[in-house]
MDAnalysis code that builds the backbone (N, CA, C; Angstrom):
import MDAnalysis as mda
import numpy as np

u = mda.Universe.empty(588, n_residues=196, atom_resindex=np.repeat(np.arange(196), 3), trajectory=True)
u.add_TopologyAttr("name", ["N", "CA", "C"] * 196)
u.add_TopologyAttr("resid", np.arange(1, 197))
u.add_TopologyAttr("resname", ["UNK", "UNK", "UNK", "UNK", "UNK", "UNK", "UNK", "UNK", "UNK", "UNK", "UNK", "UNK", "UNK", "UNK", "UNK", "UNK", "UNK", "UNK", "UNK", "UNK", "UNK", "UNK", "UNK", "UNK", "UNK", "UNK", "UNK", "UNK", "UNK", "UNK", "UNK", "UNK", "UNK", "UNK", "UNK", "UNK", "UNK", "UNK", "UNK", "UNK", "UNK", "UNK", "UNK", "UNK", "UNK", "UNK", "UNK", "UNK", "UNK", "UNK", "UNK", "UNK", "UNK", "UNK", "UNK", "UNK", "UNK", "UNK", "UNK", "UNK", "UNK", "UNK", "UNK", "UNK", "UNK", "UNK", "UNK", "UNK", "UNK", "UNK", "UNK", "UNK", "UNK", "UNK", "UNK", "UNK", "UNK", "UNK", "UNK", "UNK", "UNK", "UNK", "UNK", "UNK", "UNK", "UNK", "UNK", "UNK", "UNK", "UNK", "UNK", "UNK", "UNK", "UNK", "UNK", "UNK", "UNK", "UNK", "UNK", "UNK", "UNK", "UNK", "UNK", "UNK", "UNK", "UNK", "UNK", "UNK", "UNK", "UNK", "UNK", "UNK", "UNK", "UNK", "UNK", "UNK", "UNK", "UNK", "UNK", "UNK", "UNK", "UNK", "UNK", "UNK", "UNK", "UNK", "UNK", "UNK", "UNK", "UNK", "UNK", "UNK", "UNK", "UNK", "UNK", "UNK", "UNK", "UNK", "UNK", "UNK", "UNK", "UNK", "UNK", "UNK", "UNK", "UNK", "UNK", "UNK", "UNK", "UNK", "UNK", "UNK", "UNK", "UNK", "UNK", "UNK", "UNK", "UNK", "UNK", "UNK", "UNK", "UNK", "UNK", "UNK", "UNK", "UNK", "UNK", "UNK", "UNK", "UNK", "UNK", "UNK", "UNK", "UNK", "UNK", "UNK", "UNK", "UNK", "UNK", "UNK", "UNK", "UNK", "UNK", "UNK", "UNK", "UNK", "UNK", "UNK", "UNK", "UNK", "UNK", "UNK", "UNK", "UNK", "UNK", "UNK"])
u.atoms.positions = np.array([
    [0.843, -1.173, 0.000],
    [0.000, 0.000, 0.000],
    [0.887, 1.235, 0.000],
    [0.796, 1.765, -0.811],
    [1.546, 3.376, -0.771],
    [0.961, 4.625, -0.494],
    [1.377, 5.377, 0.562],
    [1.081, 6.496, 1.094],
    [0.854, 7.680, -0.028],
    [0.205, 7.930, -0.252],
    [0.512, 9.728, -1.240],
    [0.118, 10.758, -0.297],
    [0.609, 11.613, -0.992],
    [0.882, 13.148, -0.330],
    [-0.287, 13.339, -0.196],
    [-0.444, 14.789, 1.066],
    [-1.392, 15.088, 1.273],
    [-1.695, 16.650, 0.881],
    [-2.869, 17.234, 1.265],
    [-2.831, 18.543, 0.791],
    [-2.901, 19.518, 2.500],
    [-3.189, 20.688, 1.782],
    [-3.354, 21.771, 3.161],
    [-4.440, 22.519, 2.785],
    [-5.104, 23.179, 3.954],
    [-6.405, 22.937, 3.603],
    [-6.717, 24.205, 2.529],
    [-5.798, 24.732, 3.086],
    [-5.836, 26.330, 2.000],
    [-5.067, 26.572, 1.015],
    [-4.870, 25.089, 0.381],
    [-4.674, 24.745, -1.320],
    [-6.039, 24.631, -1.747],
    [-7.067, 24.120, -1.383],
    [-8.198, 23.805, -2.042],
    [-7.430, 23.144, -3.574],
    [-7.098, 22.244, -3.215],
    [-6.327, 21.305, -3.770],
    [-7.080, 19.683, -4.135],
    [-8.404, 19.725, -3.421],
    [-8.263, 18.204, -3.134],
    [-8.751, 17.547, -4.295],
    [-9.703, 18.169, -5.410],
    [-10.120, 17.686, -6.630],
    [-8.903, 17.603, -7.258],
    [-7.546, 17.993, -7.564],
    [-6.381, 17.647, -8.201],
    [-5.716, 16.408, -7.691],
    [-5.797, 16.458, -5.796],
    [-5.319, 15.008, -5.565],
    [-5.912, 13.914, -5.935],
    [-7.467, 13.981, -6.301],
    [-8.157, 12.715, -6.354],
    [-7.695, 12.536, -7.615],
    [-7.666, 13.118, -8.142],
    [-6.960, 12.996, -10.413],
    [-5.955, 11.706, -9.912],
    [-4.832, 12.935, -9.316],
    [-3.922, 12.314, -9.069],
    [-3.960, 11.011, -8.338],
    [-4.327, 10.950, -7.491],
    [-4.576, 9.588, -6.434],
    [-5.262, 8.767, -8.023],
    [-6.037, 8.412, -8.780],
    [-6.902, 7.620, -9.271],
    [-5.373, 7.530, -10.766],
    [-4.732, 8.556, -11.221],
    [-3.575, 8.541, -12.000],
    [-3.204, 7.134, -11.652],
    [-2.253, 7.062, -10.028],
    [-1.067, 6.443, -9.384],
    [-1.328, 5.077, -9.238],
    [-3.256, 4.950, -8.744],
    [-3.703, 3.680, -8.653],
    [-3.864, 2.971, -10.018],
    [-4.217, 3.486, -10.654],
    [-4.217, 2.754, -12.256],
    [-3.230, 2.811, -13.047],
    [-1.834, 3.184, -12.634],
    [-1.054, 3.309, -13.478],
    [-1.306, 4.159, -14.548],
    [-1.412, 5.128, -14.826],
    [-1.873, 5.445, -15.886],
    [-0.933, 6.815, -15.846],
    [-0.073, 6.607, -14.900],
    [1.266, 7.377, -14.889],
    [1.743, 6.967, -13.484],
    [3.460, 7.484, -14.041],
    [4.415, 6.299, -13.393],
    [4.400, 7.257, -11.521],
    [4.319, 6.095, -10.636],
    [3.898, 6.935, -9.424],
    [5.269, 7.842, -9.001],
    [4.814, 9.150, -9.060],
    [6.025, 10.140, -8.911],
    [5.597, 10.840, -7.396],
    [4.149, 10.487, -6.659],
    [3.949, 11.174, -5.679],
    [4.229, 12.250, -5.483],
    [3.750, 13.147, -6.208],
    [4.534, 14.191, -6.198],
    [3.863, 15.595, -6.498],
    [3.996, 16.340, -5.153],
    [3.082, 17.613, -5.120],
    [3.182, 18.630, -6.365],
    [4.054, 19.225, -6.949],
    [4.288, 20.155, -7.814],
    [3.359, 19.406, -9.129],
    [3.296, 18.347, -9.346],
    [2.360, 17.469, -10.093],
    [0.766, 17.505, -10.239],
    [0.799, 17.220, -8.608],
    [-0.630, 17.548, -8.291],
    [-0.917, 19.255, -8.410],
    [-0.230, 20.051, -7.908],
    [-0.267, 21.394, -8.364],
    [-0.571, 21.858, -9.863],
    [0.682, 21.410, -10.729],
    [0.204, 21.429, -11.874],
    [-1.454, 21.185, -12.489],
    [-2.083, 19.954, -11.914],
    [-3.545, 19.604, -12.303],
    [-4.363, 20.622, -11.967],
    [-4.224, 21.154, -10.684],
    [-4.958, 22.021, -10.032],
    [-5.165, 23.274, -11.141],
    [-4.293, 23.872, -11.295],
    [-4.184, 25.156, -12.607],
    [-5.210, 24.642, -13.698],
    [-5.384, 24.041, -14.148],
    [-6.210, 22.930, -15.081],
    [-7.152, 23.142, -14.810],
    [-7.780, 22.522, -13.355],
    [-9.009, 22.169, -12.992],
    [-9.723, 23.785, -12.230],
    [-9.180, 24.358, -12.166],
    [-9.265, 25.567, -11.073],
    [-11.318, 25.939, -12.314],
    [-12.296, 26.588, -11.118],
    [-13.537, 26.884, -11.899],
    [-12.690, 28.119, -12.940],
    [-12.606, 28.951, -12.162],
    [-12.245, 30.302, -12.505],
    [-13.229, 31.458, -12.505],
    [-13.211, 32.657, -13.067],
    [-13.986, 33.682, -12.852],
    [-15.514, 32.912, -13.182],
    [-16.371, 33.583, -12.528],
    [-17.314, 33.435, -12.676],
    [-18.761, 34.601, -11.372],
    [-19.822, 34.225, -11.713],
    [-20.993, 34.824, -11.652],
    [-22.350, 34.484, -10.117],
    [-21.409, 33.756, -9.600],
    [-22.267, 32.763, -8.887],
    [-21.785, 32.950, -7.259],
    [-20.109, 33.722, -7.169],
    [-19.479, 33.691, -6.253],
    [-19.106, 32.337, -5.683],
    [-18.735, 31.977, -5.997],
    [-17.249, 30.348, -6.018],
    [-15.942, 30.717, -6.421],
    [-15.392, 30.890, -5.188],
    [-13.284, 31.022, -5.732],
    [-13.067, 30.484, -6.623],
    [-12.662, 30.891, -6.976],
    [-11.791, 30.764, -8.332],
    [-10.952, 29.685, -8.695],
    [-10.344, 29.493, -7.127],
    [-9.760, 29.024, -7.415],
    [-10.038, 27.299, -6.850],
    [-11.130, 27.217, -6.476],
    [-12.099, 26.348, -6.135],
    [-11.841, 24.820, -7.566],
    [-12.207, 23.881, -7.085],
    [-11.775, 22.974, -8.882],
    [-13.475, 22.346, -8.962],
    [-13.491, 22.363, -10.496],
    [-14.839, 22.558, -10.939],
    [-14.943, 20.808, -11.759],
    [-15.754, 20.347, -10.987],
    [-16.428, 19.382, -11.522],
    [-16.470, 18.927, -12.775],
    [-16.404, 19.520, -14.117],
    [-16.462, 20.081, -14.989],
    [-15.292, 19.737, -15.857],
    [-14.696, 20.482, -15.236],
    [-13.181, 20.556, -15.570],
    [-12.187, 19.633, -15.339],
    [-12.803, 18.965, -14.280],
    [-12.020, 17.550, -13.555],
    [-12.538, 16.605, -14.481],
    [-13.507, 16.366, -15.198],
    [-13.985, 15.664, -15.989],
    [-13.370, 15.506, -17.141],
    [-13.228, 16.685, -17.721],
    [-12.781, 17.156, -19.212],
    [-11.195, 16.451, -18.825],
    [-10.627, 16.966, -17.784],
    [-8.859, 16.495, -17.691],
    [-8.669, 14.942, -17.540],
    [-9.975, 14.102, -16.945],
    [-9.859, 13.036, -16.905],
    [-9.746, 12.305, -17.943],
    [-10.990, 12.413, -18.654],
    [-11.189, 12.319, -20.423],
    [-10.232, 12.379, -21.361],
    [-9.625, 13.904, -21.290],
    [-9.114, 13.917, -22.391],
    [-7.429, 14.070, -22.434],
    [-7.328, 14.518, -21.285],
    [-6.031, 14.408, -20.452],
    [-5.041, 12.879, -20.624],
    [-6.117, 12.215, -20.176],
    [-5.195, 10.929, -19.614],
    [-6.454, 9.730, -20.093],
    [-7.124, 9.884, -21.289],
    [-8.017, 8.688, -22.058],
    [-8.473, 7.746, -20.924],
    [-9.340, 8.766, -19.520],
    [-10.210, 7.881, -18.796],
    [-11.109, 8.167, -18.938],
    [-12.538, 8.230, -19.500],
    [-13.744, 8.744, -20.110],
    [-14.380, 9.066, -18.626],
    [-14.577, 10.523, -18.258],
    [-15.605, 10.459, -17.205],
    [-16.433, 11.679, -17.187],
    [-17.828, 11.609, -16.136],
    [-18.793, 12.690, -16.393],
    [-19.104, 12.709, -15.241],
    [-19.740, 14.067, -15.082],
    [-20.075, 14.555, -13.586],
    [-21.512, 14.292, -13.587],
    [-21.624, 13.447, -12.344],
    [-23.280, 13.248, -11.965],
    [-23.816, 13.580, -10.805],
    [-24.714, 14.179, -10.743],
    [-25.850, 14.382, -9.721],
    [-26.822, 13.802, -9.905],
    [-27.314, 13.361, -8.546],
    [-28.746, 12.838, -8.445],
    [-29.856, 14.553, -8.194],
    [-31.295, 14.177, -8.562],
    [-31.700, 15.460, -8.734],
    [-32.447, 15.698, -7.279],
    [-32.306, 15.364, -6.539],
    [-32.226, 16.208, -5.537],
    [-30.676, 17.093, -4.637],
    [-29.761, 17.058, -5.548],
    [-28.291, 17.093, -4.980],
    [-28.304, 18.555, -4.626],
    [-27.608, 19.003, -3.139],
    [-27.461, 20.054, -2.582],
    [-26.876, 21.036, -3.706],
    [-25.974, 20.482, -4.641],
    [-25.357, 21.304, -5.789],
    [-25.564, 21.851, -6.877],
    [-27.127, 21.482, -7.113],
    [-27.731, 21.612, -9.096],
    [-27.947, 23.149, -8.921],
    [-28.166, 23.826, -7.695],
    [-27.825, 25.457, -8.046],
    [-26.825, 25.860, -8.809],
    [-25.555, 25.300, -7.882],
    [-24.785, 25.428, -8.635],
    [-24.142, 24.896, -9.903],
    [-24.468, 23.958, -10.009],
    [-24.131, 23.106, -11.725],
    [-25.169, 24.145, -12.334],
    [-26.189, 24.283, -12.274],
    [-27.306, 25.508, -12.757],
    [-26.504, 26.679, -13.424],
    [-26.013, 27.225, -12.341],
    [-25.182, 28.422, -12.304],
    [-23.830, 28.572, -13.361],
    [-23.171, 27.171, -13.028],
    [-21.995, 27.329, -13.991],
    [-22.335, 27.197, -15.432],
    [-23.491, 26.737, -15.631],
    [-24.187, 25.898, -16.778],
    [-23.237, 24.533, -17.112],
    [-23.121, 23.504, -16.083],
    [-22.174, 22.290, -16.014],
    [-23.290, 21.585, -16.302],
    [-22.815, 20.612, -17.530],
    [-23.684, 19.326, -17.408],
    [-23.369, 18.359, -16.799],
    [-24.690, 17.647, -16.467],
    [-24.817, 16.735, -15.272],
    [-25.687, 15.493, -15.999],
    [-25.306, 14.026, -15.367],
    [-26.065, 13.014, -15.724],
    [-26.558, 12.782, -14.178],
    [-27.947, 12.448, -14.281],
    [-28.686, 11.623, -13.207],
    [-28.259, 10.597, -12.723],
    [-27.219, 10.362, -12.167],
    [-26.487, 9.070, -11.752],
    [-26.168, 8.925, -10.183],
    [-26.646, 8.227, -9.605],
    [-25.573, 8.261, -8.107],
    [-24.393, 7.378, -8.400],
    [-23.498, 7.850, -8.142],
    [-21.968, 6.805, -8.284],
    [-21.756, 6.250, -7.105],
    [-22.710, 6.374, -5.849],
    [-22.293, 4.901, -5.726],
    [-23.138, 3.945, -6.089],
    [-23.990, 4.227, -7.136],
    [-24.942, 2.612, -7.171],
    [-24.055, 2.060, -8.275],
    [-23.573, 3.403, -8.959],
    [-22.525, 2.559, -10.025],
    [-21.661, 1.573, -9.618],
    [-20.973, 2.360, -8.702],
    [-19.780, 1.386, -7.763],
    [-19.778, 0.368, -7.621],
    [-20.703, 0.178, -6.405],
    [-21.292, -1.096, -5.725],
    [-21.996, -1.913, -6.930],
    [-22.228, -1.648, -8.000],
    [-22.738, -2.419, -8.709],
    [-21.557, -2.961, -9.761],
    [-20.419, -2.432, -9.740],
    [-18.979, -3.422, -10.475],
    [-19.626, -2.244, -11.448],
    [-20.396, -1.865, -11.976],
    [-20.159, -0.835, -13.751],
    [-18.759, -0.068, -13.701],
    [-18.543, 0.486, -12.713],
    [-17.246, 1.333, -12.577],
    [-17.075, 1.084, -11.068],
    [-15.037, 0.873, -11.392],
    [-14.511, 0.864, -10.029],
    [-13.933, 2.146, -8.912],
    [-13.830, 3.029, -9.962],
    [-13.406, 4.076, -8.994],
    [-14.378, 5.638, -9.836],
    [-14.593, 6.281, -8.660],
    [-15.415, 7.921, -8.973],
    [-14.641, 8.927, -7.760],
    [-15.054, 9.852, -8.108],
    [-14.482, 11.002, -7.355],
    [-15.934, 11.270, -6.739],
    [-15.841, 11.721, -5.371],
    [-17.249, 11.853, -4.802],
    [-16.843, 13.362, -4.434],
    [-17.885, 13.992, -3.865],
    [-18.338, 15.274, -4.021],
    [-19.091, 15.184, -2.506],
    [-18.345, 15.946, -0.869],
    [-18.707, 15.825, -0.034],
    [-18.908, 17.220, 0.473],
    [-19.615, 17.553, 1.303],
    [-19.492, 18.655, 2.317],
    [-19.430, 18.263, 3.344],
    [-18.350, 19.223, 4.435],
    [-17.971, 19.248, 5.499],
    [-19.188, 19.896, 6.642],
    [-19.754, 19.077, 6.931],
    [-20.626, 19.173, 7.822],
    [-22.039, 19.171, 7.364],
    [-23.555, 18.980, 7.382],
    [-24.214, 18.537, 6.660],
    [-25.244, 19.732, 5.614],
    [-24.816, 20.738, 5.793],
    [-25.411, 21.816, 4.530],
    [-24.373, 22.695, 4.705],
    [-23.293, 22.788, 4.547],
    [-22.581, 23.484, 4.892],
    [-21.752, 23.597, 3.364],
    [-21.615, 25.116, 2.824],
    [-20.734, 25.128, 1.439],
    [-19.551, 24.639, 1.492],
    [-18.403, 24.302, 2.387],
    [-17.607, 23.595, 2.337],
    [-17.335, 22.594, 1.448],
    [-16.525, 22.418, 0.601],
    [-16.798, 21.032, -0.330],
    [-15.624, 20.480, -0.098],
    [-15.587, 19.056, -0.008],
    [-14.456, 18.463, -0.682],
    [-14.473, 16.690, -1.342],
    [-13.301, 16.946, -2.112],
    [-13.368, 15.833, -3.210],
    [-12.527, 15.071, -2.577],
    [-13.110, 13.367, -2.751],
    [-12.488, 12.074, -2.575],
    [-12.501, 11.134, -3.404],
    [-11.156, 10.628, -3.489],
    [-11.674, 9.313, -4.901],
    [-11.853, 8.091, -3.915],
    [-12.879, 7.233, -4.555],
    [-13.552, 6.417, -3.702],
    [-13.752, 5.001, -4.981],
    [-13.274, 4.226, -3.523],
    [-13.780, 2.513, -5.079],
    [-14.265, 1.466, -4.313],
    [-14.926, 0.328, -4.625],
    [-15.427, -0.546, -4.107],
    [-15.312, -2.126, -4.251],
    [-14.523, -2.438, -3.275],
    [-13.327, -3.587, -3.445],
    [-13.757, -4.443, -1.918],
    [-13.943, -5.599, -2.571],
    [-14.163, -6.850, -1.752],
    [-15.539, -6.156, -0.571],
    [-16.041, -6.186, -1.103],
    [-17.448, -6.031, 0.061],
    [-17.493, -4.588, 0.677],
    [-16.358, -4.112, 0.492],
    [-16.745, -2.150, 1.022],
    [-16.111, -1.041, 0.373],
    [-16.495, -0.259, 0.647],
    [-16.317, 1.168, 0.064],
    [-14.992, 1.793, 0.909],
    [-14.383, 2.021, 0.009],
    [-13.268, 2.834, 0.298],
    [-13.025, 4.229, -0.100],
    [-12.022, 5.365, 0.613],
    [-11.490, 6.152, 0.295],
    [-10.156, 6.479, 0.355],
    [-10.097, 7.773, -0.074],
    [-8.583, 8.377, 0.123],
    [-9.083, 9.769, 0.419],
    [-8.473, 10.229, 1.518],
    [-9.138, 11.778, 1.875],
    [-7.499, 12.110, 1.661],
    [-7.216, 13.274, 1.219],
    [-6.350, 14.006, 0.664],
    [-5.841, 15.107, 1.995],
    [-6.968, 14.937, 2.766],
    [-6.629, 15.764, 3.972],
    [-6.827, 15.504, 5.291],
    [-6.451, 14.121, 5.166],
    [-6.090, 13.048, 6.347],
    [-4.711, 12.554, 6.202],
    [-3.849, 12.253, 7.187],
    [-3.084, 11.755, 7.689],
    [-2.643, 10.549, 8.157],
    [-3.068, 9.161, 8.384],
    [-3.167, 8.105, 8.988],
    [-2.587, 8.758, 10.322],
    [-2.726, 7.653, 11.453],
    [-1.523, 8.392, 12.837],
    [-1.092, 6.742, 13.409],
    [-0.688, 6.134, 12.652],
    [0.077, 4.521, 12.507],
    [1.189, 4.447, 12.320],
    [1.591, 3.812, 13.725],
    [3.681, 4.115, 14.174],
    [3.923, 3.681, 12.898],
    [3.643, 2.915, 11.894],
    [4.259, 2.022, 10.868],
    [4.244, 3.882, 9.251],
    [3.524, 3.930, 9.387],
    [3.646, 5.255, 9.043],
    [4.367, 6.957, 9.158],
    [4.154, 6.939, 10.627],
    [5.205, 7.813, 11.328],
    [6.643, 7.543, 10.686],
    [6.679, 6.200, 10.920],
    [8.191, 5.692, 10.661],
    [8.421, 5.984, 9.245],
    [7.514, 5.855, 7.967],
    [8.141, 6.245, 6.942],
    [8.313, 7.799, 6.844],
    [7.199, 8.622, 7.812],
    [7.495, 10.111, 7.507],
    [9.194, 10.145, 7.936],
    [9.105, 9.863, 9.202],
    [10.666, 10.257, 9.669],
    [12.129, 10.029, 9.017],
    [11.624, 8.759, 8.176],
    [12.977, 8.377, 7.406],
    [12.881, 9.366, 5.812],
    [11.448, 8.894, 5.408],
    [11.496, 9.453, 3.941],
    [10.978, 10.654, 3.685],
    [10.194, 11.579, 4.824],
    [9.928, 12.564, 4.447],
    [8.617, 12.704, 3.744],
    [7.853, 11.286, 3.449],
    [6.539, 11.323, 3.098],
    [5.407, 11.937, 3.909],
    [4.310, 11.695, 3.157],
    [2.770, 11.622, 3.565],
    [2.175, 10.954, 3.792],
    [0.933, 10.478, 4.211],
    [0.764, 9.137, 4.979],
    [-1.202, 9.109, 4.329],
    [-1.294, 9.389, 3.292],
    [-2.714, 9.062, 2.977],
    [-3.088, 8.092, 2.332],
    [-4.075, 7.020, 3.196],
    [-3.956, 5.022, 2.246],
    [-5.581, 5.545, 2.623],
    [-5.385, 4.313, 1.529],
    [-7.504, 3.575, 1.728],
    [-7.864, 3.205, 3.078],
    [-8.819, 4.264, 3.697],
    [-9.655, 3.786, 4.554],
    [-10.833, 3.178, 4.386],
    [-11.532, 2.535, 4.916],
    [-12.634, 1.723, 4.812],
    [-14.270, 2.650, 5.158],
    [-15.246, 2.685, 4.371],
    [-16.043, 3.599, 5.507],
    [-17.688, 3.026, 4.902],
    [-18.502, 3.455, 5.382],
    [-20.462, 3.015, 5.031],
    [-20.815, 4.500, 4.536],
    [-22.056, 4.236, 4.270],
    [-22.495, 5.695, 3.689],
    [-23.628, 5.332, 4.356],
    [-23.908, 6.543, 5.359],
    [-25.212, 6.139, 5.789],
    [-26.377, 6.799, 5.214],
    [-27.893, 6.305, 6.169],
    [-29.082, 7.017, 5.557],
    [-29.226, 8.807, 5.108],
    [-28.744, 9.270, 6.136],
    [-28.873, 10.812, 6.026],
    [-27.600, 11.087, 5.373],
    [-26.828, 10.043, 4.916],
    [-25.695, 10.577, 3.340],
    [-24.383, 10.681, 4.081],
    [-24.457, 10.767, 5.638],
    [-22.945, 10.957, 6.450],
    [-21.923, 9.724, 5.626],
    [-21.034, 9.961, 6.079],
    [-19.383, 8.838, 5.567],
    [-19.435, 8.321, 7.045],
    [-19.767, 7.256, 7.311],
    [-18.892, 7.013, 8.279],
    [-17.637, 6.146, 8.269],
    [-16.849, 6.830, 8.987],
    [-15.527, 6.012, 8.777],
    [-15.061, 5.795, 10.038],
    [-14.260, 5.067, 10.682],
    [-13.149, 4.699, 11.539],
    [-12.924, 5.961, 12.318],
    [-12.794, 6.908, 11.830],
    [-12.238, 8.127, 12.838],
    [-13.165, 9.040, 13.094],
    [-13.695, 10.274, 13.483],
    [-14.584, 11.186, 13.348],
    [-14.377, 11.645, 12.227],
    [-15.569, 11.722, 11.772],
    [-15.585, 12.512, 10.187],
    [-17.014, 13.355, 10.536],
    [-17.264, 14.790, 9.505],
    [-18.131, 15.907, 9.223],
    [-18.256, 15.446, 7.710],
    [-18.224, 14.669, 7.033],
    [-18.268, 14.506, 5.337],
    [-19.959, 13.623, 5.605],
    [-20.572, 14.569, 4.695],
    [-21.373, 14.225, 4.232],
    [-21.759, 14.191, 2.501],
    [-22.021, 13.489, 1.933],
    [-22.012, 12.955, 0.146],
    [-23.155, 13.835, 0.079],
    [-22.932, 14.615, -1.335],
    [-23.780, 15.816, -2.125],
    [-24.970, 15.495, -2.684],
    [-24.846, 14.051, -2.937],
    [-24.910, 13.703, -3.991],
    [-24.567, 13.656, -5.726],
    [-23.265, 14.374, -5.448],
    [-22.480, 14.692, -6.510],
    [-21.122, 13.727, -6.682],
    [-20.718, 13.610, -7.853],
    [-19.195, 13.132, -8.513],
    [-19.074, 13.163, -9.682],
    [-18.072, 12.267, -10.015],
    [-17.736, 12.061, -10.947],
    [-17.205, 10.897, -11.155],
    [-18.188, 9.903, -12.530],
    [-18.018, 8.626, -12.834],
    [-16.771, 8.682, -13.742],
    [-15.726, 7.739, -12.981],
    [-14.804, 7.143, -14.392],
    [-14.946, 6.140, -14.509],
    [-14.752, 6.020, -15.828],
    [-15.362, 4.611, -16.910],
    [-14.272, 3.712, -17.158],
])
C-alpha cells in the first residue's frame, strides 16, 4: 500500500489530488507522488472567474472531468442525483450533469473508482473531493486531507519525508454521512464524478 501526499487545507487542492490519487492507482502514470504534479492539475481544474461567487480558485467538476477524459483517455462525467445540494450550482456554472448516483454505479462493479463530491458538515458550502472505489465487500477512500496516525507510518514520515494518505474503509449512511473509523463531518452531495 503506498502512502501519497497530502494537501493543506488552504490549497483547495483536493479535486487535483483525487486525479492524481486515481492517475497512481491505475497506473496510468508512473507513481512520482509528487506535489508540484498535483499542483500542476490544479491550474487545469481551477472553476475560474465566474458569476455565482465560487473562488476561483475552487476545482470545478467540470473541468475535472474534461482532464480526466481527455487528459489521460479515462472517459468520465459529472453526476448528480436530482435532488443534490449542488444543481444550483451546476445551474449556475451551466455544467452538465447526468442523473447518476456513483455509488450505485460502484457497488454495482459498472465502474470501479469515482471522485465523490462531499461537504464538510451537513449543509454546509464547504466542499471536498475524494476518490472512492469498491473492493471486496466495502467502500473505500482516500481523503487528501487526512493523515493516517500509525507508528508504521510515522516511521516512513521520519525516514522518507513522506505523507501518509492510504484507503480507509467507511459506510455511507441514511442521512448521506461517511462514516468512517475516525470522526468525520463529510457528508455525500450527492455529486461526482463517474470514471469509466
Amino acid at each position: 500500500m503506498n502512502p501519497y501526499v497530502s494537501q493543506t487545507v488552504e490549497s483547495n487542492s483536493c479535486g487535483a489530488h483525487s486525479i492524481a490519487y486515481y492517475l497512481w492507482e491505475t497506473r496510468k502514470i508512473q507513481f512520482i507522488n509528487d506535489k508540484t504534479f498535483v499542483a500542476d492539475i490544479h491550474k487545469k481544474i481551477q472553476i475560474g472567474p465566474n458569476n455565482i461567487g465560487i473562488p476561483e480558485i475552487y476545482s470545478s467538476p467540470d473541468k475535472m472531468s474534461q482532464e480526466l477524459s481527455n487528459s489521460w483517455h479515462s472517459p468520465a462525467s459529472t453526476c448528480m442525483v436530482a435532488n443534490s445540494l449542488l444543481l444550483p450550482m451546476a445551474k449556475g456554472l451551466n455544467m452538465p450533469t447526468e442523473n447518476i448516483n456513483v455509488f450505485d454505479k460502484i457497488k454495482a462493479g459498472a465502474n470501479k473508482y469515482a471522485i465523490i463530491i462531499c461537504s464538510v458538515g451537513q449543509q454546509t458550502p464547504a466542499l471536498h473531493y475524494m476518490l472512492i472505489k469498491y473492493e471486496n465487500g466495502a467502500f473505500k477512500l482516500l481523503d487528501s486531507l487526512y493523515n493516517m496516525d500509525h507508528a508504521t507510518f510515522k516511521l516512513l514520515i521520519s525516514r522518507y519525508d513522506m505523507d501518509q494518505v492510504v484507503w480507509e474503509s467507511f459506510t455511507l449512511e441514511a442521512n448521506g454521512k461517511l462514516a468512517l473509523e475516525r470522526d468525520s463531518a463529510y457528508y455525500y452531495t450527492g455529486a461526482g464524478i463517474l470514471i469509466k
